[in-house]
C-alpha positions in Angstrom: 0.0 0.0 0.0 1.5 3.5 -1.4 1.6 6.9 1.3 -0.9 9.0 0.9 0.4 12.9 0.9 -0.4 14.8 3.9 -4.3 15.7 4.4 -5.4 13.1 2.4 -6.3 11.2 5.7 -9.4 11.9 8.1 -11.2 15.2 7.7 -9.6 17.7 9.1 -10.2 21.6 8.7 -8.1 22.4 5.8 -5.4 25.4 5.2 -7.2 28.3 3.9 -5.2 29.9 0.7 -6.8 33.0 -0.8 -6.8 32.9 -4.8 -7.7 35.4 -7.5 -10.6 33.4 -8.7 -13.4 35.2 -9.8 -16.4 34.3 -11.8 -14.5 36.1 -14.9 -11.5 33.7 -14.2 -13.0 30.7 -12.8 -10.1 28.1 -13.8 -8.5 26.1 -10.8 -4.2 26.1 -11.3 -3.5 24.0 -14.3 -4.0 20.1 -14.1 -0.8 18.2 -12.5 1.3 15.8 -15.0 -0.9 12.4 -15.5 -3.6 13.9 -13.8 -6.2 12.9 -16.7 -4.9 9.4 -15.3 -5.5 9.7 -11.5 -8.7 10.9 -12.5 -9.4 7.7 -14.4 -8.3 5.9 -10.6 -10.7 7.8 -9.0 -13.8 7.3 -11.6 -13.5 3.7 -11.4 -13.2 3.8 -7.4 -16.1 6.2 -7.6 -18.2 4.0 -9.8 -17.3 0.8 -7.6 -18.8 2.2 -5.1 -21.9 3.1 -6.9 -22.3 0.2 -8.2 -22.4 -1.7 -4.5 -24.6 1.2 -3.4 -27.0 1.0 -6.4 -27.0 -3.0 -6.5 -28.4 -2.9 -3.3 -30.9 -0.4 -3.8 -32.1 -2.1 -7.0 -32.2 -5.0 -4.9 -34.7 -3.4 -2.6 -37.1 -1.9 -4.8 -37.1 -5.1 -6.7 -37.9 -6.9 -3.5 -40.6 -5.0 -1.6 -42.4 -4.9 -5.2 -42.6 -8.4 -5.6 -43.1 -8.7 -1.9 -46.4 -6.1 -1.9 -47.6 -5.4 -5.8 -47.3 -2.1 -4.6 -46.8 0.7 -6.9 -47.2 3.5 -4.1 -44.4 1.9 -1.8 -42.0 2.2 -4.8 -42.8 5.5 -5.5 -42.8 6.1 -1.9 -39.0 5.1 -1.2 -38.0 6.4 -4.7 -38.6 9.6 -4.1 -37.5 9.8 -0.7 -34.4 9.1 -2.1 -34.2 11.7 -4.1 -35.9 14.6 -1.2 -32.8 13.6 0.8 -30.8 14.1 -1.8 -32.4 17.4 -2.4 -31.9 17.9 1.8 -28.0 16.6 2.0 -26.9 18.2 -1.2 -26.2 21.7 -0.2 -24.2 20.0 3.2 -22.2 17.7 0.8 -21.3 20.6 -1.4 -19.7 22.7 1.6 -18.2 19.7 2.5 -16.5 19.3 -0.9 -14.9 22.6 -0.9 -14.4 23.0 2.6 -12.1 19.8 2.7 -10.0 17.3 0.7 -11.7 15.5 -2.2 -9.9 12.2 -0.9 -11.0 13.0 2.7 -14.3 13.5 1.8 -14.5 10.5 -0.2 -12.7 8.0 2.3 -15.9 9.5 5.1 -18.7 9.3 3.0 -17.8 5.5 2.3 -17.1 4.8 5.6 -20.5 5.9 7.1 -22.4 4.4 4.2 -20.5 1.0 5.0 -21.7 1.6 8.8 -25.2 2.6 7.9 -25.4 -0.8 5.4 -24.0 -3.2 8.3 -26.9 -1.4 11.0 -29.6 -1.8 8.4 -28.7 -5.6 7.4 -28.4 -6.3 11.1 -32.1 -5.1 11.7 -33.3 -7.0 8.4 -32.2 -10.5 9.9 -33.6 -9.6 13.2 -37.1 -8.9 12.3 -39.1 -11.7 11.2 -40.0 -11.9 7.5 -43.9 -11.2 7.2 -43.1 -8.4 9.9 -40.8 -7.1 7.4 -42.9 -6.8 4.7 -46.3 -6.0 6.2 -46.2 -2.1 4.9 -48.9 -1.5 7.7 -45.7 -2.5 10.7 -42.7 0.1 10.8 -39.9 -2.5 10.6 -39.9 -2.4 6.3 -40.1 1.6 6.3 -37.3 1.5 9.1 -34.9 -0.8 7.6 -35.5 1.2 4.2 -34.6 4.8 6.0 -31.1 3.5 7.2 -30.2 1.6 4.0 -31.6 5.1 2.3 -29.6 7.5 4.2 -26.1 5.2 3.6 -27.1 5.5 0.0 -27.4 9.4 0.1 -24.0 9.6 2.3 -22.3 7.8 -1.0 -24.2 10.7 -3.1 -21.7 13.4 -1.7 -18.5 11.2 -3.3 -20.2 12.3 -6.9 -20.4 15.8 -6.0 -16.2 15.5 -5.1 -15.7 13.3 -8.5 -17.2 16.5 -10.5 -14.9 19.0 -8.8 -11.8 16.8 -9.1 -12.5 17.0 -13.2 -11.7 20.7 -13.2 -8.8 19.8 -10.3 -7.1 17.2 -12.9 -8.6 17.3 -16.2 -7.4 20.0 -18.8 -10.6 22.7 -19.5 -10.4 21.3 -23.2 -11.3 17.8 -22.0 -13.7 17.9 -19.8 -16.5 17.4 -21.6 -15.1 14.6 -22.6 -14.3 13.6 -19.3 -17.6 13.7 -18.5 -18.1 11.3 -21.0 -16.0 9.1 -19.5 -18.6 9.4 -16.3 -21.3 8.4 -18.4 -19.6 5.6 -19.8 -19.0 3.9 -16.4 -22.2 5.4 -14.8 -23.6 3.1 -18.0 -21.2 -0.1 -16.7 -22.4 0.4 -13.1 -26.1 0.4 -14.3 -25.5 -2.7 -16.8 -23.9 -4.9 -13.4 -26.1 -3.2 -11.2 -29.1 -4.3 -12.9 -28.3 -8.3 -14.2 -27.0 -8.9 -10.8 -29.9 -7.3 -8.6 -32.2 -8.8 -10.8 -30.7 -12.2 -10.2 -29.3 -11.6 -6.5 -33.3 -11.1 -5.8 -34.5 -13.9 -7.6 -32.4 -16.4 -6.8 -30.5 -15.4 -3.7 -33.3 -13.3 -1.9 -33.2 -9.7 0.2 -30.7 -11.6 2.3 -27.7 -12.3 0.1 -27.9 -9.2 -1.1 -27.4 -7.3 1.8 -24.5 -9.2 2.4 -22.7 -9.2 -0.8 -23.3 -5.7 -1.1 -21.5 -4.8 2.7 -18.6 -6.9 1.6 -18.2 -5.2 -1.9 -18.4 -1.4 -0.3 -15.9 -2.8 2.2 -13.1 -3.5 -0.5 -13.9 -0.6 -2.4 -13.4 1.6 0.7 -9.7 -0.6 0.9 -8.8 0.3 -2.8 -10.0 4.3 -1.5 -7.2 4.3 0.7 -4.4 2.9 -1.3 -5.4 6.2 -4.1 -3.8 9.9 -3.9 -5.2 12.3 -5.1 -3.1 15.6 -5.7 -4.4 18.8 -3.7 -1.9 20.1 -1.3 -4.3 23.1 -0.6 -7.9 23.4 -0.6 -8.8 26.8 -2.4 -11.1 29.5 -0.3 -12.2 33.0 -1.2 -13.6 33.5 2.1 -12.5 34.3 5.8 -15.2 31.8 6.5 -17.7 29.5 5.5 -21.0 28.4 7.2 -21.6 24.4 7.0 -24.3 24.9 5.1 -23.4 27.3 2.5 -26.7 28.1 0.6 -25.2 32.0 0.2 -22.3 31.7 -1.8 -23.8 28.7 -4.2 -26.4 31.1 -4.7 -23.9 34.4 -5.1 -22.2 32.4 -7.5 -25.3 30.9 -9.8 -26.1 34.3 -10.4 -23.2 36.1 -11.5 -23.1 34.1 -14.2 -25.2 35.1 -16.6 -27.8 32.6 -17.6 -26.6 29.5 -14.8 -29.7 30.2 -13.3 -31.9 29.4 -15.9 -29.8 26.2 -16.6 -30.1 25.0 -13.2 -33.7 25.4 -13.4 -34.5 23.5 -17.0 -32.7 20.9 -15.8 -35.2 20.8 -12.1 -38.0 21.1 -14.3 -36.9 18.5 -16.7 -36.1 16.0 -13.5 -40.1 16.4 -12.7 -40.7 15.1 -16.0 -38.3 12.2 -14.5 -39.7 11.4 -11.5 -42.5 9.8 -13.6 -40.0 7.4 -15.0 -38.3 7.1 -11.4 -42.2 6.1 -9.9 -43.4 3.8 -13.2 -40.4 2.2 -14.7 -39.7 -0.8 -12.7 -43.0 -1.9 -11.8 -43.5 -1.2 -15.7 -40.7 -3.4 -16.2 -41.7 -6.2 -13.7 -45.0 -6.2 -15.8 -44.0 -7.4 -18.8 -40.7 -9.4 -17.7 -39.9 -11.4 -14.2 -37.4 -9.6 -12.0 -34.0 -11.9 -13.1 -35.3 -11.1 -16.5 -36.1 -7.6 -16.1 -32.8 -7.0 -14.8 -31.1 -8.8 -17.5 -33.6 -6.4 -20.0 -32.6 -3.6 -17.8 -28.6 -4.3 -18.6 -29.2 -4.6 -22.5 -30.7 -1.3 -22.2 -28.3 0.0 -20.0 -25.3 -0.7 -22.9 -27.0 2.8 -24.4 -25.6 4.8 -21.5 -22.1 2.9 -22.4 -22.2 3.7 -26.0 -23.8 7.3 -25.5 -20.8 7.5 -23.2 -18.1 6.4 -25.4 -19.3 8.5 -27.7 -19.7 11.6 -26.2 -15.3 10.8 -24.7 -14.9 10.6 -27.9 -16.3 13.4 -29.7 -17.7 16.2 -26.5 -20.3 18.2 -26.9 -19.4 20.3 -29.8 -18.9 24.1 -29.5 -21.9 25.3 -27.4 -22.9 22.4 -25.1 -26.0 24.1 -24.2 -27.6 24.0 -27.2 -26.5 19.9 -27.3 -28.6 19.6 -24.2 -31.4 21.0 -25.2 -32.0 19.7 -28.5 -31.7 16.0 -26.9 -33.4 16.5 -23.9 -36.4 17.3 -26.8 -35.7 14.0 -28.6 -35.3 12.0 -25.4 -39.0 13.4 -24.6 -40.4 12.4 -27.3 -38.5 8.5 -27.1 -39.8 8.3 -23.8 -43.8 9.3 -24.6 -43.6 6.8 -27.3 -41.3 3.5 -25.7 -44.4 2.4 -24.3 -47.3 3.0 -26.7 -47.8 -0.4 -27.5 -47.3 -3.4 -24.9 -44.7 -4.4 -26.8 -41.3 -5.6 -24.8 -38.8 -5.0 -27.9 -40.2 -1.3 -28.2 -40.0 -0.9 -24.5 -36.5 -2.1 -24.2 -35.5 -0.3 -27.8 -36.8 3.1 -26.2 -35.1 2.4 -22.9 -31.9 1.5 -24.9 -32.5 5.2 -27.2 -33.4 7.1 -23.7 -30.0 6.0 -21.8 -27.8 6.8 -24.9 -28.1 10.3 -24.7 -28.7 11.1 -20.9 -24.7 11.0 -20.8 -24.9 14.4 -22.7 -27.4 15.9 -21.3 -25.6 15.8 -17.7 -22.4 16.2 -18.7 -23.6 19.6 -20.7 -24.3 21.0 -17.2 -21.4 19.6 -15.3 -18.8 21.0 -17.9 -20.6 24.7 -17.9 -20.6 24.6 -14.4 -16.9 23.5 -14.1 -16.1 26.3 -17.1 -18.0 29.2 -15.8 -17.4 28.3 -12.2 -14.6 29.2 -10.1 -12.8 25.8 -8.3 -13.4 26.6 -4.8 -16.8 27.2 -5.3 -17.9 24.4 -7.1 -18.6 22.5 -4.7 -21.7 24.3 -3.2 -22.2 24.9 -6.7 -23.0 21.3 -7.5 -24.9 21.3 -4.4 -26.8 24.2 -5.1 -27.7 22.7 -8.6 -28.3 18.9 -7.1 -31.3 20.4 -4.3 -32.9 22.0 -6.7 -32.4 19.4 -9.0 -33.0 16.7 -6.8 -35.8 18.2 -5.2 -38.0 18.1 -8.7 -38.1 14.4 -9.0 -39.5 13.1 -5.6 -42.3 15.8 -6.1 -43.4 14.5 -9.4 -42.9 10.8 -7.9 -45.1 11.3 -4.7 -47.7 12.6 -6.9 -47.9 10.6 -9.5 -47.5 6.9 -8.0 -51.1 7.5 -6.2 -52.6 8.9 -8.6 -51.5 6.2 -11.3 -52.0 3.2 -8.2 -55.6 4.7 -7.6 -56.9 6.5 -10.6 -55.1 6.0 -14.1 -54.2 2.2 -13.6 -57.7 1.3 -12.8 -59.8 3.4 -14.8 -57.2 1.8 -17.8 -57.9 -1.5 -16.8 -61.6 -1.4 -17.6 -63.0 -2.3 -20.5 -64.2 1.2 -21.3 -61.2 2.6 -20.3 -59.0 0.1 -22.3 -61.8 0.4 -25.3 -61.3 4.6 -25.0 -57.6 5.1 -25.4 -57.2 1.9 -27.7 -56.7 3.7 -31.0 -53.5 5.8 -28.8 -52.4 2.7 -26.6 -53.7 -0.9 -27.9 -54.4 -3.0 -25.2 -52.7 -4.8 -22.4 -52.0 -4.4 -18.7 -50.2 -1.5 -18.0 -51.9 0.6 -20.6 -52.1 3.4 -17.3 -48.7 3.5 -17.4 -48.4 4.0 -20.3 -50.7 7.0 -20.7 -48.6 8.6 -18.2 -45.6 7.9 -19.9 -46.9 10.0 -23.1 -47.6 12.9 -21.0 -44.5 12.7 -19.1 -42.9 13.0 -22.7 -44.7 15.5 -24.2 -43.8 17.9 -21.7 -40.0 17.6 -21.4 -40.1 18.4 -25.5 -42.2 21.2 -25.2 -39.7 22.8 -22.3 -36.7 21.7 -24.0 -37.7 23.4 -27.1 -39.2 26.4 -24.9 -35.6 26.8 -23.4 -34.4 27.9 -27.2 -36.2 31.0 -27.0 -35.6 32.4 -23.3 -32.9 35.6 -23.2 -31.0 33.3 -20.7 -30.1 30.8 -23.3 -28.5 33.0 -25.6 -26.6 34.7 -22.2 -24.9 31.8 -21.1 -23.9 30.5 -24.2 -21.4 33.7 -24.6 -20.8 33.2 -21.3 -19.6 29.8 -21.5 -17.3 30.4 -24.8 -15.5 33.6 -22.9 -15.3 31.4 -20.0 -13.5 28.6 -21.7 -11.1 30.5 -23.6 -10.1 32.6 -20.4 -9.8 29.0 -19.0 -7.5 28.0 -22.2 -5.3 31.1 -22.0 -4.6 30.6 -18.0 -3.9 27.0 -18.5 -1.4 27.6 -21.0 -0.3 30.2 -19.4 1.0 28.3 -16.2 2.5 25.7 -18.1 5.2 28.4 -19.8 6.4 29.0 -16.2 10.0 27.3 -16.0 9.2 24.1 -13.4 5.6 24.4 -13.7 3.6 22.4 -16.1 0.6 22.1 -13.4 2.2 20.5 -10.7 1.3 20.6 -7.1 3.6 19.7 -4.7 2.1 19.0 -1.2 
C-alpha cells in the first residue's frame, strides 16, 4: 500500500489559501502531470462504489415490489431518495470545498458502509412477514437506514465533478464527463443483471451481504489512491456548514446558470414519472432476473452514449446539445411504451439512456467552465437540491394517482376500449398513458428553453469562460518548473 500525501487522511479543517478566482476567471491552477490518469483511478473507485450502493438499492425496490404489488411503496422510497438528496446536497457541497476531495470520499464511504451493516443487522432480526407487512414500521425502518447510507455515497459524486476541473485540462472535460457516463452506463449494466438475479435467486438476504462486503473492498482500494491537492482553495475568511449563500452568489453572477439549473429541475419532474413507473413497468412485462437482464441490455445505451460523447464532446456550445436531446429523449420516452410491446419498451429504454450522458455532462462542464474551483462544490450542491428536489415531487404525486386513478380506470374495458386507438391493449396501458404525457412535456420545455434571453446569455458566457480558462492553462504551463504540478 503507497503513502498518501499529507491531508489526504481523516477530515480535518483544511489550510485556507486566498486565490484570485473570480467568476471572470474561474479556472483552478493547471492540471498536475498524468492527472487525466489519476482521474481515471478515482472514476472507477467512484463508480465501484456506486455500483455496491445501487445494486443494493435495486435490490430493494425489486424486492418490496414483488413482496407487496405495490406501486405507491415504490414511489414512496424512490422519491424519498431523491428529497434527501435534495436535503444533503447543499451540506455535501460545503463539505467538498471545505475539505480534501480524498477525505471527503474516504468518510462518506465509511459511514455508508456503517449505515449498510446497521440496516442488514435489523433486516435479519425482524421476522419476515413483519418485514414486509407495509402496515408495521420494521420495512419503512430498515429502508430509511439503508436510504440514508445510499445518500451519504451521493456526496463522493459531488467531489468526482470538482476533481474534473482539479485534474482534467478545460479542453477535455467534456469529454471527461463522457467518461462518467460511460462507467455510470457499466455500473447500471452490473447493477441491474445482478440485482435482478441476486433477488430472484438469492433473496433480500444475500444481497445485503454481498453488497457490505463489496463497499468494504472498495473503501480498501480508496485508501491505497492519492489524489493531488496540497491546498484546498477558499475566497472566504469563513464559511458556514451549510453554505446556501455563496452557491447562490455564484449561480447568479453568471449570466444565464440560473436558468440552466432550473430547466434541468424542471426536466427532472418530468423524470420522477419514469423514477415512480419504470420498474413496476418493467416487472410487468418481464420477471425480475429477466427484467434486470432487459434492464442491462438497455443500459449498454448509457455505455455507447458515453463512449461517444469521450470521444467526440459536446461540440462548441454544449447548451444547445442539451437541449436539442433533452427534446428528442422526450419524445422517445412518450412513445417506448405506446404499444405493450417488450422490444419497443427495451428499444426506447436502450435510445433514452444513450443520450442522458450528454445531457448531464452539458451542465457539469458549464458549471466546471463558468465556475470558479473553490466554489464548485456548493455549486454542485446548489444545482443537485434543486435538481433533486423536482423528482420526488413529481414521484409522490404521481405513484397514487397512477395506483388509484389511471391504472384502474385503464384496466376497464371502457377505459381500455377509450384510449385503444392511442395505446392498444394490455396491462399497464395506465402507465403508459402517463408515460406519453410525461414526454410531451419535457419536449415542449426543451424546445421552450431555445427562445428564453437566458439561453443565448450563457452561451457567450460559456465560450468567454472557456477561452479565459484556455489562455490561464497555457499560461501556467510556460512558467520554468511548472507544467501544473502541485507539490504538497
Amino acid at each position: 500500500m503507497t503513502s498518501t500525501p499529507a491531508g489526504d487522511g481523516p477530515l480535518s479543517e483544511p489550510d485556507a489559501m486566498h486565490t484570485s478566482g473570480t467568476a471572470t476567471d474561474p479556472s483552478a491552477p493547471a492540471p498536475p502531470a498524468h492527472g487525466t490518469r489519476t482521474f481515471v483511478h478515482v472514476l472507477v473507485n467512484t463508480a465501484l462504489a456506486n455500483v455496491t450502493t445501487s445494486f443494493l438499492w435495486f435490490g430493494i425496490t425489486f424486492w418490496i415490489y414483488l413482496e407487496t404489488r405495490n406501486v405507491l411503496a415504490t414511489g414512496v422510497i424512490g422519491g424519498a431518495y431523491m428529497l434527501l438528496v435534495a436535503m444533503f446536497s447543499m451540506f455535501f457541497g460545503t463539505l467538498v470545498d471545505r475539505f480534501r476531495k480524498k477525505a471527503v470520499m474516504v468518510w462518506a464511504t465509511l459511514v455508508s458502509l456503517a449505515l449498510f451493516l446497521v440496516g442488514g443487522a435489523y433486516f435479519f432480526l425482524v421476522p419476515h412477514a413483519d418485514m414486509v407487512n407495509l402496515g408495521l414500521p420494521h420495512f419503512w425502518i430498515f429502508a430509511i437506514v439503508m436510504l440514508t447510507g445510499a445518500i451519504a455515497e451521493q456526496l463522493r459524486n459531488i467531489a468526482l465533478s470538482t476533481t474534473v476541473t482539479l485534474l482534467v485540462p478545460v479542453d477535455r472535460r467534456a469529454n471527461a464527463n463522457g467518461m462518467v457516463g460511460t462507467v455510470q452506463g457499466l455500473a447500471m449494466l452490473v447493477t441491474s443483471v445482478f440485482s435482478g438475479l441476486a433477488i430472484g435467486q438469492l433473496g433480500m438476504g444475500w444481497t445485503i451481504v454481498i453488497s457490505i462486503t463489496a463497499l468494504g473492498l472498495v473503501f480498501l482500494h480508496l485508501l491505497w489512491l492519492s489524489i493531488p491537492e496540497p491546498k484546498v482553495l477558499h475566497v472566504e475568511e469563513k464559511t458556514s456548514w451549510i453554505d446556501v449563500k455563496v452557491g447562490w452568489r455564484t449561480v447568479r453572477s453568471a449570466p444565464g446558470l440560473l436558468m440552466l439549473v432550473l430547466f434541468t429541475t424542471l426536466n427532472n419532474l418530468v423524470g420522477g414519472v419514469y423514477m415512480a413507473l419504470m420498474d413496476p413497468y418493467g416487472l410487468t412485462l418481464f420477471s425480475v432476473e429477466m427484467w434486470g437482464i432487459v434492464f442491462a441490455i438497455a443500459s449498454t445505451g448509457f455505455i455507447i452514449g458515453g463512449i461517444v460523447l469521450a470521444k467526440f464532446g459536446l461540440g462548441r456550445n454544449p447548451i444547445r446539445t442539451m437541449l436539442l436531446i433533452a427534446a428528442f429523449i422526450g419524445v422517445v420516452g412518450g412513445v417506448f411504451a405506446i404499444r405493450e410491446w417488450a422490444w419497443l419498451f427495451v428499444l426506447g429504454c436502450w435510445i433514452y439512456m444513450a443520450f442522458i450522458p450528454a445531457v448531464e455532462a452539458a451542465e457539469q462542464t458549464v458549471i466546471q467552465t463558468v465556475t470558479p474551483y473553490e466554489k464548485q462544490g456548493r455549486v454542485f450542491g446548489f444545482a443537485m437540491t434543486f435538481e433533486a428536489a423536482a423528482a420526488p415531487i413529481t414521484s409522490f404525486l404521481i405513484a397514487p394517482i397512477a395506483e388509484f386513478v389511471i391504472i384502474p380506470a385503464l384496466d376497464t374495458p371502457e377505459g381500455q376500449q377509450s384510449w385503444a386507438w392511442l395505446l392498444g391493449y394490455g396491462e399497464a396501458r395506465g402507465i403508459a398513458l402517463v408515460f406519453l404525457f410525461a414526454g410531451l412535456a419535457a419536449m415542449v420545455l426543451a424546445l421552450g428553453a431555445f427562445l428564453t434571453p437566458a439561453y443565448r446569455l450563457l452561451s457567450k458566457q460559456f465560450m468567454k469562460a472557456k477561452e479565459q480558462a484556455e489562455e490561464t492553462e497555457e499560461a501556467e504551463k510556460a512558467i520554468p518548473g511548472g507544467n501544473g504540478s502541485r507539490s504538497a
